[in-house]
DOKOL-183438 format. One record per residue (C-alpha): y, z, x; residue number from 1; residue in three letters. Coordinates in steps of 0.5 Angstrom, whole numbers, plus 2048, in hexadecimal, padded with zeros to 3 digits. Layout:
BEGIN
<node north="Y" up="Z" east="X" pos="NUM" code="ALA"/>
...
This chain:
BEGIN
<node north="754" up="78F" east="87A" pos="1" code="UNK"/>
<node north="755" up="787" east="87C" pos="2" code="UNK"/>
<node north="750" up="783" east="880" pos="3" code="UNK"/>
<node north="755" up="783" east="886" pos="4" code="UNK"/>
<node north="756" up="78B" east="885" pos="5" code="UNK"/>
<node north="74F" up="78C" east="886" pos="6" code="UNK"/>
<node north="750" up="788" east="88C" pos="7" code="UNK"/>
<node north="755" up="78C" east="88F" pos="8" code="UNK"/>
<node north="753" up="793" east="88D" pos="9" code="UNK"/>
<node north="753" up="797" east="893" pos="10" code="UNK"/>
<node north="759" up="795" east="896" pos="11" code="UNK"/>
<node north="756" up="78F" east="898" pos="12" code="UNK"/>
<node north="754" up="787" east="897" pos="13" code="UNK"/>
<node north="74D" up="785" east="897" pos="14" code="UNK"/>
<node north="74C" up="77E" east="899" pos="15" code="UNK"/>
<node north="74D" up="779" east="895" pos="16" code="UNK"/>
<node north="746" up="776" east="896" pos="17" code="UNK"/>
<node north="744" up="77D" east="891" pos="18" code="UNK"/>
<node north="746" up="77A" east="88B" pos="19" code="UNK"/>
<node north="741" up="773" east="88C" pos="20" code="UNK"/>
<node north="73B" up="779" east="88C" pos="21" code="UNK"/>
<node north="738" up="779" east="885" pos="22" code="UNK"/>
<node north="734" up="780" east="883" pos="23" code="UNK"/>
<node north="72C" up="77F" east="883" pos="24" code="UNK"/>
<node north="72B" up="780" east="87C" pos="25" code="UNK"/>
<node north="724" up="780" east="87C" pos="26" code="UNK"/>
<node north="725" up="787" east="881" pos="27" code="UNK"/>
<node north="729" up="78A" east="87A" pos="28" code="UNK"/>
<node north="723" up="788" east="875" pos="29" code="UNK"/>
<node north="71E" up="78A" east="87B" pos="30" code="UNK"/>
<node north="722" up="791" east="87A" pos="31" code="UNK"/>
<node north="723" up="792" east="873" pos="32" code="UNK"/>
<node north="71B" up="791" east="874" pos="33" code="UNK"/>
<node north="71A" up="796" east="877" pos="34" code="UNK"/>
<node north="71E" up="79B" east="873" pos="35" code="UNK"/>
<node north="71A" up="799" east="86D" pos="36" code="UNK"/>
<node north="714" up="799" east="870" pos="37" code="UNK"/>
<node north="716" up="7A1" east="873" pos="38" code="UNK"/>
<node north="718" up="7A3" east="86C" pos="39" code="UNK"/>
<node north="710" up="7A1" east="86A" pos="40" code="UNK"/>
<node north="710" up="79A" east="867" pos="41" code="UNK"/>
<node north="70B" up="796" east="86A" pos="42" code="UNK"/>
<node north="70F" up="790" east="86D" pos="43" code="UNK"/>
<node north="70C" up="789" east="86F" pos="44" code="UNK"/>
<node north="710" up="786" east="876" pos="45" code="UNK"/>
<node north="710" up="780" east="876" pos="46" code="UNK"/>
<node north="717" up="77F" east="879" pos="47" code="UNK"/>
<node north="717" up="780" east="880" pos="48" code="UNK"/>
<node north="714" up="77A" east="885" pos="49" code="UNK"/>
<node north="70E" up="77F" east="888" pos="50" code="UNK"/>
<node north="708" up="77F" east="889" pos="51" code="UNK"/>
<node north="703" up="785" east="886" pos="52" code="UNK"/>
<node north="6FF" up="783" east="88D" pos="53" code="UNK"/>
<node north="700" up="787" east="892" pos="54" code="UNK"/>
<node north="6FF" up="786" east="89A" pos="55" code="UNK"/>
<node north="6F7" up="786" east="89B" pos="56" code="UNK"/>
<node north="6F3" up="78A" east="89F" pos="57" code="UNK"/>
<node north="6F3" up="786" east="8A5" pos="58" code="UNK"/>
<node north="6FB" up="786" east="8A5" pos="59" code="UNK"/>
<node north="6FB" up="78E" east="8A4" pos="60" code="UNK"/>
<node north="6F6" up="78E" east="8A9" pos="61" code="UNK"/>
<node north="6FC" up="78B" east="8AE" pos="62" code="UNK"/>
<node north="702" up="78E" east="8AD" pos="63" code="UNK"/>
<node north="6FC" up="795" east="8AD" pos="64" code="UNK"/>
<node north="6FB" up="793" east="8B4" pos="65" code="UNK"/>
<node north="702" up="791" east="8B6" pos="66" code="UNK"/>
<node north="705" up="797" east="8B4" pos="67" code="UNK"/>
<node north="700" up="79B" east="8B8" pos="68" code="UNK"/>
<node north="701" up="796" east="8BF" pos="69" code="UNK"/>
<node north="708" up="797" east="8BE" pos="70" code="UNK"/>
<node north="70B" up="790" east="8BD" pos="71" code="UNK"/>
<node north="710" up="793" east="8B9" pos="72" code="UNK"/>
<node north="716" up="790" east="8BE" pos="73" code="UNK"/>
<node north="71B" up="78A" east="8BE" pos="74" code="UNK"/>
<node north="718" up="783" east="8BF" pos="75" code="UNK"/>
<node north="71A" up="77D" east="8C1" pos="76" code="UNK"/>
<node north="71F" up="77A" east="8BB" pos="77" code="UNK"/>
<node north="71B" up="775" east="8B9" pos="78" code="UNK"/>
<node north="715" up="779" east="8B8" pos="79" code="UNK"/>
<node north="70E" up="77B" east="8BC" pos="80" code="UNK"/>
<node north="70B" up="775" east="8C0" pos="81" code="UNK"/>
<node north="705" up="776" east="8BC" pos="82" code="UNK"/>
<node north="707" up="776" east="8B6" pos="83" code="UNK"/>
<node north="70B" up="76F" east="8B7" pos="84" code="UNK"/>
<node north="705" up="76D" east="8BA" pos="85" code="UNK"/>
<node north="701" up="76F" east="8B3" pos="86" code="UNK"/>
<node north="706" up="76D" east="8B0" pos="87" code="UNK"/>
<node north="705" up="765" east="8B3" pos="88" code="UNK"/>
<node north="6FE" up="765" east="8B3" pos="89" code="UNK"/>
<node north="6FE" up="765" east="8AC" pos="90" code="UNK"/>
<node north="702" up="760" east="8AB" pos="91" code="UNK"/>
<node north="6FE" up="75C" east="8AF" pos="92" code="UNK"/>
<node north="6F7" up="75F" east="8AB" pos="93" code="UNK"/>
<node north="6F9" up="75F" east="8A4" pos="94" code="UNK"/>
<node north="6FE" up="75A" east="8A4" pos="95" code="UNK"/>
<node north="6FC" up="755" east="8A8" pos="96" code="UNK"/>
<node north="703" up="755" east="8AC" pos="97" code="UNK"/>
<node north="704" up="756" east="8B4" pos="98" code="UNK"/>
<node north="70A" up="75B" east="8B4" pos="99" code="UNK"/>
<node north="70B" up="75E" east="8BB" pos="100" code="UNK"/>
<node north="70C" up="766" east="8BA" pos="101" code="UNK"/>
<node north="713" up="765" east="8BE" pos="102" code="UNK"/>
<node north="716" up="763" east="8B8" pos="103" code="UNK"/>
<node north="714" up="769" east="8B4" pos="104" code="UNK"/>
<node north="719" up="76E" east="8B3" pos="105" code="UNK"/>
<node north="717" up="775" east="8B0" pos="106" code="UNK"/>
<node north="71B" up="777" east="8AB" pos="107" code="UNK"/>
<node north="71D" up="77E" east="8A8" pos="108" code="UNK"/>
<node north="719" up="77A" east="8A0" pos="109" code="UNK"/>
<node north="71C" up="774" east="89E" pos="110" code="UNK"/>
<node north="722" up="776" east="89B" pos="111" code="UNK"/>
<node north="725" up="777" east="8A3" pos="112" code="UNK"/>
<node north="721" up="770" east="8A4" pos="113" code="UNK"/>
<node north="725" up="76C" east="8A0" pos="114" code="UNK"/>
<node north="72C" up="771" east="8A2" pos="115" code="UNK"/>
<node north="72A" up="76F" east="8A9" pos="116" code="UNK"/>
<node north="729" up="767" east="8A7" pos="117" code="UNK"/>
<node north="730" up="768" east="8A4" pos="118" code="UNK"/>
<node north="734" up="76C" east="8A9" pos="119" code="UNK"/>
<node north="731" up="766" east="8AD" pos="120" code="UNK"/>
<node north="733" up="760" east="8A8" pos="121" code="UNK"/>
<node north="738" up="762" east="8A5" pos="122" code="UNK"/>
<node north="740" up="762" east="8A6" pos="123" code="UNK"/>
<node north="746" up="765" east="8A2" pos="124" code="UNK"/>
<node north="747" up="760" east="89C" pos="125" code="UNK"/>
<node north="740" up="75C" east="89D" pos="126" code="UNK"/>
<node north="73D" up="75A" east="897" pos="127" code="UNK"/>
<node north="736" up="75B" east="896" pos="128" code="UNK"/>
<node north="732" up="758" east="890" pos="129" code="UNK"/>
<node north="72C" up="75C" east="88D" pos="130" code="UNK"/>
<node north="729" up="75C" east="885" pos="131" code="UNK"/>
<node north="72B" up="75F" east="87F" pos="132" code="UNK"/>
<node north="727" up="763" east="87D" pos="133" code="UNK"/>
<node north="725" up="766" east="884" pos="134" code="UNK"/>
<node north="723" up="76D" east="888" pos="135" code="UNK"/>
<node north="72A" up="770" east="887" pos="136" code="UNK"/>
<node north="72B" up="773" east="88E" pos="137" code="UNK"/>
<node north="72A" up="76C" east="891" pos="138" code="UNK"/>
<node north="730" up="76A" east="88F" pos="139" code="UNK"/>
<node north="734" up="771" east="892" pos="140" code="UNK"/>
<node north="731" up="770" east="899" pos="141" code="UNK"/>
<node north="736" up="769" east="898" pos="142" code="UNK"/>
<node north="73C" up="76D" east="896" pos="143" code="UNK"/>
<node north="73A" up="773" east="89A" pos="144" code="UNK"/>
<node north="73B" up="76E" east="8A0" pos="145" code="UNK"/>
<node north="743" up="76D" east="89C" pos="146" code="UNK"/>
<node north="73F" up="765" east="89A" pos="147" code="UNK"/>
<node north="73F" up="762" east="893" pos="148" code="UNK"/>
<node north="738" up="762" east="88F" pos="149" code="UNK"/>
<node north="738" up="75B" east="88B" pos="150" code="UNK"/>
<node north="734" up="75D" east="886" pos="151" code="UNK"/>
<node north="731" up="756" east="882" pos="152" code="UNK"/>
<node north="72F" up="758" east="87B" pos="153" code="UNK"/>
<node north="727" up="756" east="87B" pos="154" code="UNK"/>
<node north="722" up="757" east="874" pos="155" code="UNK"/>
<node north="71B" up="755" east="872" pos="156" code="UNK"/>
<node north="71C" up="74D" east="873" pos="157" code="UNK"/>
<node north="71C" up="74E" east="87B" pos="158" code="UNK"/>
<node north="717" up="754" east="87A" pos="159" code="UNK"/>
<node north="71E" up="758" east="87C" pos="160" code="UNK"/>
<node north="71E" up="756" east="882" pos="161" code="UNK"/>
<node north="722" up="751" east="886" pos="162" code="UNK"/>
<node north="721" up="74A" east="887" pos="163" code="UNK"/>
<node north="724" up="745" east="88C" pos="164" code="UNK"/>
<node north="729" up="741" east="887" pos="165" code="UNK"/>
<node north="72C" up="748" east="885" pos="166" code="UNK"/>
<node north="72D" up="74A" east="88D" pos="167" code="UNK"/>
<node north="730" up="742" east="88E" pos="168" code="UNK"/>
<node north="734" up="744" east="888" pos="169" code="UNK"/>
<node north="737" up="74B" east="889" pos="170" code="UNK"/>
<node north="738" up="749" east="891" pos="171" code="UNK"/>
<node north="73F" up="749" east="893" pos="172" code="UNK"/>
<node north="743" up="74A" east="89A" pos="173" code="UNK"/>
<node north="743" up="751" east="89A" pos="174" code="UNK"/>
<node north="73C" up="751" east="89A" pos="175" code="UNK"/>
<node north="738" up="755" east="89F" pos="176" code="UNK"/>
<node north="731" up="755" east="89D" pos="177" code="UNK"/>
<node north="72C" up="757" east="898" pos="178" code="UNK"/>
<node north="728" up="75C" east="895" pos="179" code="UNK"/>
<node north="720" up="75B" east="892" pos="180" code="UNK"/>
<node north="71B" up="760" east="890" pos="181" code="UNK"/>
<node north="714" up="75D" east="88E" pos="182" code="UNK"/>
<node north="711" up="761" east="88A" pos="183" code="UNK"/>
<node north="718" up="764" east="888" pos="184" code="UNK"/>
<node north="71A" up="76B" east="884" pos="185" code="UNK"/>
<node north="71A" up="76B" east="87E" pos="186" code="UNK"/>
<node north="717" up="765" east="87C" pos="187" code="UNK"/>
<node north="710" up="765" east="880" pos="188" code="UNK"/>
<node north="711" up="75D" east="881" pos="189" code="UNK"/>
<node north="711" up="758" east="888" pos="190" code="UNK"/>
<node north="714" up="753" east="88A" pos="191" code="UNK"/>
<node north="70F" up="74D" east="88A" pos="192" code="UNK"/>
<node north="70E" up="74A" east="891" pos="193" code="UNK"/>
<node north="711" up="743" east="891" pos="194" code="UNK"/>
<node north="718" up="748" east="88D" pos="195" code="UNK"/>
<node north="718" up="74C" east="893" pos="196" code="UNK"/>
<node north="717" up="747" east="898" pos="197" code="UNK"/>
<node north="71D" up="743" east="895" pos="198" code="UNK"/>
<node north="722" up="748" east="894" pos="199" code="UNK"/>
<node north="720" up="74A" east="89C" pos="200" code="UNK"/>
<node north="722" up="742" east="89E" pos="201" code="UNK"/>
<node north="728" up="742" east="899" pos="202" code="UNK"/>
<node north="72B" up="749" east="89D" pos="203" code="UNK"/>
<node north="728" up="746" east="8A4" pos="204" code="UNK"/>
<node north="72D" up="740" east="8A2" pos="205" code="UNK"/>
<node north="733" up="744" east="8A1" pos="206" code="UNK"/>
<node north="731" up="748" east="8A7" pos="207" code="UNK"/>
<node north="730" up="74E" east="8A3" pos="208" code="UNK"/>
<node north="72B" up="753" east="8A3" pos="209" code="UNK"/>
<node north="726" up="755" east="89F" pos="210" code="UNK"/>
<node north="723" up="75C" east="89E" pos="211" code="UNK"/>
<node north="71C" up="75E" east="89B" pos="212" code="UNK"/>
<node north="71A" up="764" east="898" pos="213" code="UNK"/>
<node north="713" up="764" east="898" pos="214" code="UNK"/>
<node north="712" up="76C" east="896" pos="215" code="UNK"/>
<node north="70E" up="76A" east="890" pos="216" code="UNK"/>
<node north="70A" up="764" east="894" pos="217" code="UNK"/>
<node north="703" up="767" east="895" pos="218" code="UNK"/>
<node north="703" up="769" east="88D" pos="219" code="UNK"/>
<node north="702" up="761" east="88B" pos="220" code="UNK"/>
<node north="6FD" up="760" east="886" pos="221" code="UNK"/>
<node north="6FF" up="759" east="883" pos="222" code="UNK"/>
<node north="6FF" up="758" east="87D" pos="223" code="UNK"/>
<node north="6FB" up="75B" east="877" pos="224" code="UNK"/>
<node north="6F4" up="759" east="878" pos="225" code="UNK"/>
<node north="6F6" up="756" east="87F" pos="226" code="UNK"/>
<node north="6F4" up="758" east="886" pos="227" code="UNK"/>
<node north="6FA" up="757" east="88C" pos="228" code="UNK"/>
<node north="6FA" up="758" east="893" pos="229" code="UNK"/>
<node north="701" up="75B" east="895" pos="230" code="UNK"/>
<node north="705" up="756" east="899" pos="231" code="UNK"/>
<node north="70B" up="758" east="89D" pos="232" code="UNK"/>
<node north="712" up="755" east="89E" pos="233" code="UNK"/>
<node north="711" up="755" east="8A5" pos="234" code="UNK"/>
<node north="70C" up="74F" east="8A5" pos="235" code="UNK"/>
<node north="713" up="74C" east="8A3" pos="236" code="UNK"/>
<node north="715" up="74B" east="8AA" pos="237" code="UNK"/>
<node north="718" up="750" east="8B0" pos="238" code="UNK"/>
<node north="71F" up="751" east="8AD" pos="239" code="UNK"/>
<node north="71E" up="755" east="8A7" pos="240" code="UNK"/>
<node north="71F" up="75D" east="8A6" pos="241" code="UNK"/>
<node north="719" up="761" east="8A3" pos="242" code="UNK"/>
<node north="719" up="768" east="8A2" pos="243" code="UNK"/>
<node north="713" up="76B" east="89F" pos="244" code="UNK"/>
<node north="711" up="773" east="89E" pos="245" code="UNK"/>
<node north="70C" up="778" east="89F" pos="246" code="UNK"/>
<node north="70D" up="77B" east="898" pos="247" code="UNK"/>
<node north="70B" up="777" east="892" pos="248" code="UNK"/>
<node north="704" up="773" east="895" pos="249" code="UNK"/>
<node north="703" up="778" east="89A" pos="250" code="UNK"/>
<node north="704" up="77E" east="895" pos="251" code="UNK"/>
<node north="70A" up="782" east="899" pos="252" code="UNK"/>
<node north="710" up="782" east="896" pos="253" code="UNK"/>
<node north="712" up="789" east="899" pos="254" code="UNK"/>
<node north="711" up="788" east="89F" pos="255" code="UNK"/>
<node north="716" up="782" east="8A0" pos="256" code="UNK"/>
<node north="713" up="77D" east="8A5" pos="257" code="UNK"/>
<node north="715" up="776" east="8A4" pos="258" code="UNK"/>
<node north="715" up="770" east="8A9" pos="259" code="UNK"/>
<node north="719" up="769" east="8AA" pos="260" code="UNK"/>
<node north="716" up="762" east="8AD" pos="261" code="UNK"/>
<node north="71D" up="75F" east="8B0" pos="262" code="UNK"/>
<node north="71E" up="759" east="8B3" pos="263" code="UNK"/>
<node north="71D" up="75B" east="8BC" pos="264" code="UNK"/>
<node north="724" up="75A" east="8BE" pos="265" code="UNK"/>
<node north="727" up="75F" east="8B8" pos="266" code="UNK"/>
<node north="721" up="765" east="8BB" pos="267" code="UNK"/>
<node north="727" up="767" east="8C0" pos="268" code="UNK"/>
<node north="72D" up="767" east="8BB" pos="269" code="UNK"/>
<node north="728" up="76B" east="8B6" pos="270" code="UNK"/>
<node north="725" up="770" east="8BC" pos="271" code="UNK"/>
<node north="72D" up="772" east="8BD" pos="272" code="UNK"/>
<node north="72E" up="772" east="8B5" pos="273" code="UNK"/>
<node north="728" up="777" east="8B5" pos="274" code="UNK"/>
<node north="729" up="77C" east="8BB" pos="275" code="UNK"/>
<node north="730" up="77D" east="8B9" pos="276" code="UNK"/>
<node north="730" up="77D" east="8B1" pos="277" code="UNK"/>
<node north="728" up="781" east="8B1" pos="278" code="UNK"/>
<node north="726" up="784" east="8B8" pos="279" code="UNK"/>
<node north="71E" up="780" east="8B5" pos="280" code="UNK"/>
<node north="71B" up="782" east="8B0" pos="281" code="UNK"/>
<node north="717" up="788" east="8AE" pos="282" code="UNK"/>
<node north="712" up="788" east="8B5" pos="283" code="UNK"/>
<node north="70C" up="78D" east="8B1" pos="284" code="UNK"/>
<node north="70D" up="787" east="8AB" pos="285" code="UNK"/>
<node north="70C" up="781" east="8B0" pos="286" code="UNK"/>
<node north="707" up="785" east="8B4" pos="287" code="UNK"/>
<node north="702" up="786" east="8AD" pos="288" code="UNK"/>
<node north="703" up="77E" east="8AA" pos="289" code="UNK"/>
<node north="6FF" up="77C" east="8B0" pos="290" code="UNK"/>
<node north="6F9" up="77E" east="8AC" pos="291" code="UNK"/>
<node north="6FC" up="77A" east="8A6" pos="292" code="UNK"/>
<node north="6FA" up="774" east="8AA" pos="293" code="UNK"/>
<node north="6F2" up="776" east="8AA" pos="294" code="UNK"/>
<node north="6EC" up="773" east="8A7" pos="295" code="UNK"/>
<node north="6EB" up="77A" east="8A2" pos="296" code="UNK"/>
<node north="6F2" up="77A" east="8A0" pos="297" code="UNK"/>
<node north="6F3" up="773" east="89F" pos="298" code="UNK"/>
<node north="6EC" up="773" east="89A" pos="299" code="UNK"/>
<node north="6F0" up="779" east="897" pos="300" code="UNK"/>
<node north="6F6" up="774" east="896" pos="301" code="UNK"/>
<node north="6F2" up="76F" east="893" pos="302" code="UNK"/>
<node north="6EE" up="774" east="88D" pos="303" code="UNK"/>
<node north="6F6" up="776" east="88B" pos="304" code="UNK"/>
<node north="6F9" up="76F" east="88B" pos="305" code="UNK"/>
<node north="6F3" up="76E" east="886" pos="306" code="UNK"/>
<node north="6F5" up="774" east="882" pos="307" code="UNK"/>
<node north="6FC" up="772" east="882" pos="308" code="UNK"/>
<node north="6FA" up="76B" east="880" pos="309" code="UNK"/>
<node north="6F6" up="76E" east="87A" pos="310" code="UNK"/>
<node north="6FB" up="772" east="878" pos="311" code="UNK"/>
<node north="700" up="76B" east="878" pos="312" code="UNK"/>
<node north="6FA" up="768" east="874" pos="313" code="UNK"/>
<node north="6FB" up="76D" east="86F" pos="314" code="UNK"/>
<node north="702" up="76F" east="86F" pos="315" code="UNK"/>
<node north="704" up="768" east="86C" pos="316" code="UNK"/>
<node north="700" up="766" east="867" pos="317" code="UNK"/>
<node north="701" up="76D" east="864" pos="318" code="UNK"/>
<node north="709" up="76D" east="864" pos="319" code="UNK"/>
<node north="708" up="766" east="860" pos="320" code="UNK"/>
<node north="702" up="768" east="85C" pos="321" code="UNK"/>
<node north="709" up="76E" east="859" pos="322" code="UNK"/>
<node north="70F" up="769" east="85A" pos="323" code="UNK"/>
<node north="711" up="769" east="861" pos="324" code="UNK"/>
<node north="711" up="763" east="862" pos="325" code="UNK"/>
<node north="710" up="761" east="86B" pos="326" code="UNK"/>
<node north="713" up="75B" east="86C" pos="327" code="UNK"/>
<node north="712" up="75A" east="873" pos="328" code="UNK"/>
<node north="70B" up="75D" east="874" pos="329" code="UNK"/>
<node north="70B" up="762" east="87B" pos="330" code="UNK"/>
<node north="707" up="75E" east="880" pos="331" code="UNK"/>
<node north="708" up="763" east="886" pos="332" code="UNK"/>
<node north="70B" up="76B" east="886" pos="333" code="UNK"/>
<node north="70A" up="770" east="881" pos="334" code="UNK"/>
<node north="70F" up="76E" east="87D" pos="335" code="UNK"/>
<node north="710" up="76B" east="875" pos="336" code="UNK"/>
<node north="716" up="769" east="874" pos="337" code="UNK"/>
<node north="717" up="768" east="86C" pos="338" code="UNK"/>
<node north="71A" up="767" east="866" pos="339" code="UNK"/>
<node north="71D" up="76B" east="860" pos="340" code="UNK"/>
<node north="721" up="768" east="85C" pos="341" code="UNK"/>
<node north="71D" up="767" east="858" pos="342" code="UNK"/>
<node north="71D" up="76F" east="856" pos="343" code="UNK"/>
<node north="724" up="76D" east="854" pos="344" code="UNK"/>
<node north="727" up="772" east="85A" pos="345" code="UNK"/>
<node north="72A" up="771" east="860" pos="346" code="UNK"/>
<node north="726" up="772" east="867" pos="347" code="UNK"/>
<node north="72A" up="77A" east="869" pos="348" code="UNK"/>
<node north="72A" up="77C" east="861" pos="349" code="UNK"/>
<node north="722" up="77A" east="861" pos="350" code="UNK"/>
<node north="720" up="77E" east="867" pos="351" code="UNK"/>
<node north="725" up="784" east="866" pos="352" code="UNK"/>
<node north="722" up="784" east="85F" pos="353" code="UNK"/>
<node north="71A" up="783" east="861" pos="354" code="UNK"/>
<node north="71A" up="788" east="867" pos="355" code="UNK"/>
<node north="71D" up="78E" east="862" pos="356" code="UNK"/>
<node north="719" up="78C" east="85A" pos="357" code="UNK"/>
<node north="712" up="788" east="85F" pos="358" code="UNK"/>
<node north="714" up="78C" east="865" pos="359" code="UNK"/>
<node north="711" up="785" east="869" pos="360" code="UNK"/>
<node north="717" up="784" east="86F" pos="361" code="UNK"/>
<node north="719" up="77C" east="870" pos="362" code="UNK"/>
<node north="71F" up="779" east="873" pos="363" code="UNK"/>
<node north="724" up="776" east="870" pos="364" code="UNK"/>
<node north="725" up="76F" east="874" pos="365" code="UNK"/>
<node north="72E" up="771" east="874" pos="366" code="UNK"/>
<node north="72A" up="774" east="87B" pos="367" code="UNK"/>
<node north="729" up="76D" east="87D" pos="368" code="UNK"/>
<node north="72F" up="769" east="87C" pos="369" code="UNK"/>
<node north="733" up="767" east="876" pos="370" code="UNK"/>
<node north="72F" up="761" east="874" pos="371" code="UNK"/>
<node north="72D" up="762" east="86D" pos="372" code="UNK"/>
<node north="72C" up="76A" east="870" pos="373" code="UNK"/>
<node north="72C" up="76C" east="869" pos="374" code="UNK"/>
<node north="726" up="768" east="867" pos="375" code="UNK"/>
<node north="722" up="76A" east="86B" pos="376" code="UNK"/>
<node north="71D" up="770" east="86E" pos="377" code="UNK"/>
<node north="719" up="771" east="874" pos="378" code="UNK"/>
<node north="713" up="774" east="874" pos="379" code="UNK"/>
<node north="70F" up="777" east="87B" pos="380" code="UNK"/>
<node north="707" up="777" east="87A" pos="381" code="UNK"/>
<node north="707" up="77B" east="880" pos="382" code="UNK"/>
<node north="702" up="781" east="87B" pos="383" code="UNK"/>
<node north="6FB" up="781" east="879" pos="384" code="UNK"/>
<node north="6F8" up="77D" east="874" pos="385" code="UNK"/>
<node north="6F8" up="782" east="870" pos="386" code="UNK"/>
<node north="6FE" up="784" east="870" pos="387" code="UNK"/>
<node north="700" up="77C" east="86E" pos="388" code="UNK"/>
<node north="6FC" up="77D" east="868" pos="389" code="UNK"/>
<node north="6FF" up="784" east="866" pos="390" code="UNK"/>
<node north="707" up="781" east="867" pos="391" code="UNK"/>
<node north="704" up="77A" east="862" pos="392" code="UNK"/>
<node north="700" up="780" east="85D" pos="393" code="UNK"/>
<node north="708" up="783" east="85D" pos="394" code="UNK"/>
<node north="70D" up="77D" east="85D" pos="395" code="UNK"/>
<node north="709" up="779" east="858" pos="396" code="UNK"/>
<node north="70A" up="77D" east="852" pos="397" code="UNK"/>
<node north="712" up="77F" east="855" pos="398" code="UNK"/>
<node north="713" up="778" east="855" pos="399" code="UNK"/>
<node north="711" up="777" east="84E" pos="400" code="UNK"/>
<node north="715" up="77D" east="84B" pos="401" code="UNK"/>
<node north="71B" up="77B" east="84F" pos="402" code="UNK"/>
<node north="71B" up="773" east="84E" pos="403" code="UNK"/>
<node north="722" up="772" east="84B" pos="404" code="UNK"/>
């Protein structure tokens, strides 16, 4: 069965925008995994972007606590006053910014945070300018919205992330704004300052928008042997979109709680958006992250950055110490984007192989885009230290038995 048979199997045609939505590849290794791992082969995961911290105690404690207050209702679309508040305040304690809670928008994770920014920005046709290689969905919300992502092929001499000249040279007339992640899945790399604030004056002079992911923001580390103070896009001026997410930093991936700072005049075009596309997000979810925001959790948050700067800290010089070399050194996230040409496979037949002789799981960089896709993995340090080691321990000695 063809393609367009597919499409009309059942009697009827899907929408054509279907076709411009790739499978997740990282799910299906995910799966295959787990099979493994059920038939009783002792898989190391280090393919999915999840933290192995959980919520701490305080944020059970809250949702413990709604759940018996009852505060399991709808809320307001753009989420629980108090937590736009919370939400605010810590802009303005952390990160130094005077952002009023009315720009808040709570979100359904930050996968409906940039779905929204895209059904608020983006037209028919529209083109949107994002890096390849980037996080595959950023560029399926664009063609969900029936918009063209313009992936720009970005590698090691930019830090893959993209530059001013390369926004001026890809701009064109039907170019409605563009996309950023800093730090970025799968490379673990930012934009420096002076970068980003000249792509967001190139796009202010186009009269487009720029739209940051900053999910993995709290997750800055600098570089090895450095200390950073995480910087958000939003000391950049009152214009940009930022989304960001209870789930990395915050250790809540399946409780899918997300937020936006959006400009003041676009809350009313967001609030309508979000009441018709999502009701509000989850009111138990919302109700337990107040106590995200508070002293014990946040000394909580402070110790797991460390743990994952560690981790950072150990995983890269092991990958190069067995022959994978890391490029671009990962200054943020949990994520190693790193190279295996040098074992003489591509990156699909690297992972495909390793995860059934090494039973290690990695991602092949087809995942992110089509720029050198096939010379490149990712690897999530989002396990145990231990488990970092054992996962060396195994693909040492599989990548000098198989390099061709």
């Amino acid at each position: 069965m063809d393609r367009q048979q597919q499409l009309r199997a059942g009697g009827f045609s899907l929408a054509r925008r279907t076709r411009h939505i790739e499978p997740f590849h990282v799910m299906e290794l995910v799966k295959r995994a787990a099979m493994l791992q059920a038939a009783g082969h002792p898989v190391i995961h280090m393919s999915i972007g999840e933290p192995d911290f959980t919520a701490p105690q305080p944020v059970v404690d809250a949702l413990e606590a709604a759940v018996r207050a009852g505060r399991t209702g709808y809320t307001a679309a753009l989420g629980i006053e108090p937590l736009r508040r919370a939400i605010a305040r810590d802009y303005g304690e952390r990160f130094d910014l005077d952002i009023s809670p009315d720009r808040i928008v709570v979100t359904a994770g930050a996968s409906a945070a940039l779905s929204l920014a895209c059904m608020a920005l983006v037209d028919p046709g529209d083109r949107v300018l994002l890096t390849d290689p980037s996080y595959p969905c950023n560029r399926h919300f664009v063609a969900a919205c029936d918009g063209v992502p313009v992936p720009i092929p970005v590698g090691p001499d930019t830090r893959f992330q993209l530059t001013a000249d390369l926004l001026r040279r890809h701009w064109s007339a039907r170019v409605k704004g563009v996309m950023v992640a800093s730090p970025a899945n799968p490379t673990g790399t930012s934009i420096a300052r002076a970068e980003l604030a000249a792509i967001v004056d190139e796009a202010r002079q186009r009269n487009g928008f720029t739209l940051v992911d900053e999910i993995y923001l709290d997750l800055s580390y600098g570089q090895l042997g450095e200390v950073a103070r995480p910087r958000s896009a939003l000391e950049l001026g009152d214009d940009l979109i930022v989304a960001n997410s209870f789930s990395k930093f915050f250790s809540m991936t399946g409780w899918r709680l997300g937020w936006l700072v959006v400009p003041t005049d676009l809350v009313p075009v967001f609030e309508r958006l979000a009441q018709n596309l999502f009701i509000c997000p989850s009111a138990l979810a919302q109700h337990a992250a107040l106590a995200c925001f508070t002293p014990a959790s946040m000394a909580i948050y402070a110790e797991r950055r460390e743990s994952f700067r560690q981790r950072r800290d150990y995983i890269v010089p092991a990958l190069e110490s067995i022959g994978l070399q890391v490029p671009a050194k990962p200054d943020g996230a949990f994520y190693v984007y790193t190279d295996c040409s040098a074992s003489g496979m591509g990156s699909s037949e690297f992972c495909d192989r390793l995860l059934e002789e090494a039973h290690v799981s990695l991602v092949p960089g087809q995942d992110f885009g089509v720029n050198e896709s096939d010379r490149y993995i990712r690897l999530s340090y989002a396990t145990s230290l231990a488990s970092l080691e054992e996962a060396i321990g195994r693909m040492g000695p599989w990548l000098k038995a198989n390099r061709t």
